[in-house]
C-alpha positions in Angstrom: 105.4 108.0 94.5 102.4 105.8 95.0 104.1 103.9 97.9 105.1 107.2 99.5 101.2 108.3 99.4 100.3 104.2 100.6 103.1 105.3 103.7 101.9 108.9 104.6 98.2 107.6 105.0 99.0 104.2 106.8 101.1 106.5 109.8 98.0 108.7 109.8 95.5 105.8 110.6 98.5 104.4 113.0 98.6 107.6 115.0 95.1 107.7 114.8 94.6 104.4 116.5 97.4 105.3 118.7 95.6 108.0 120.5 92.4 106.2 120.7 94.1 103.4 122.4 95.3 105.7 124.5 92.3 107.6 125.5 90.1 104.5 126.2 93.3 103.0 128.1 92.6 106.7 130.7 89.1 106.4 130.3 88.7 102.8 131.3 91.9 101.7 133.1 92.4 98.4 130.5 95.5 97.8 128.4 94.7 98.1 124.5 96.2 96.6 122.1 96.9 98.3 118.3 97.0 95.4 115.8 96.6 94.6 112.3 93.5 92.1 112.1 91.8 90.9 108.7 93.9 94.2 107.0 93.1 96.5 109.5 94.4 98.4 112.1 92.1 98.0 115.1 92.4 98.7 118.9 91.7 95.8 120.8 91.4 95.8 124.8 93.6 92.6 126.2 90.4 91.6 128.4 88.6 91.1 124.6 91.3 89.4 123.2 91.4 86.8 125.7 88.1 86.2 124.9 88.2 85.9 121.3 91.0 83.4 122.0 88.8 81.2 124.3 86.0 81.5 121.5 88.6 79.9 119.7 88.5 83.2 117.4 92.2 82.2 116.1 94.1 79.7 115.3 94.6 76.7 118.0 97.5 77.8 120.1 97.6 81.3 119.9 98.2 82.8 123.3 98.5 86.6 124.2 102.2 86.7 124.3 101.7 86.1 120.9 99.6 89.3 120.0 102.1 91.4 122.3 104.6 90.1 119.9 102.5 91.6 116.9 101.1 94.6 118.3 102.1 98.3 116.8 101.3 99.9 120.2 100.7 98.8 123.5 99.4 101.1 126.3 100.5 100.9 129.8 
């Protein structure tokens, strides 16, 4: 019961960050990104990303292609 409640709230912060991926993705033209980072679901443009990855934000190595890998959603 319990990890049916866990389920029902995680798809409602999913959609959630869905749609505001979406939205800034018409309101600004830049791809976003829905990930999990540190536990949480965040939206992520890729333009950011690239620079937490030059700011050496993650592990050595870790490219883009990676995080398109991991993402939940990815607007066009």
């Amino acid at each position: 019961m319990l990890k049916k409640i866990k389920n029902i709230l995680f798809n409602r912060r999913l959609r959630r960050a869905i749609r505001e991926a979406n939205e800034l993705s018409a309101l600004t033209g830049l791809r976003y990104f829905v990930l999990i980072l540190d536990g949480n679901l965040k939206v992520v443009s890729k333009r950011r990303l690239k620079q937490l990855i030059d700011s050496r934000r993650f592990r050595r190595g870790t490219t883009i292609h990676d995080f398109e890998k991991l993402a939940l959603h990815i607007t066009v």
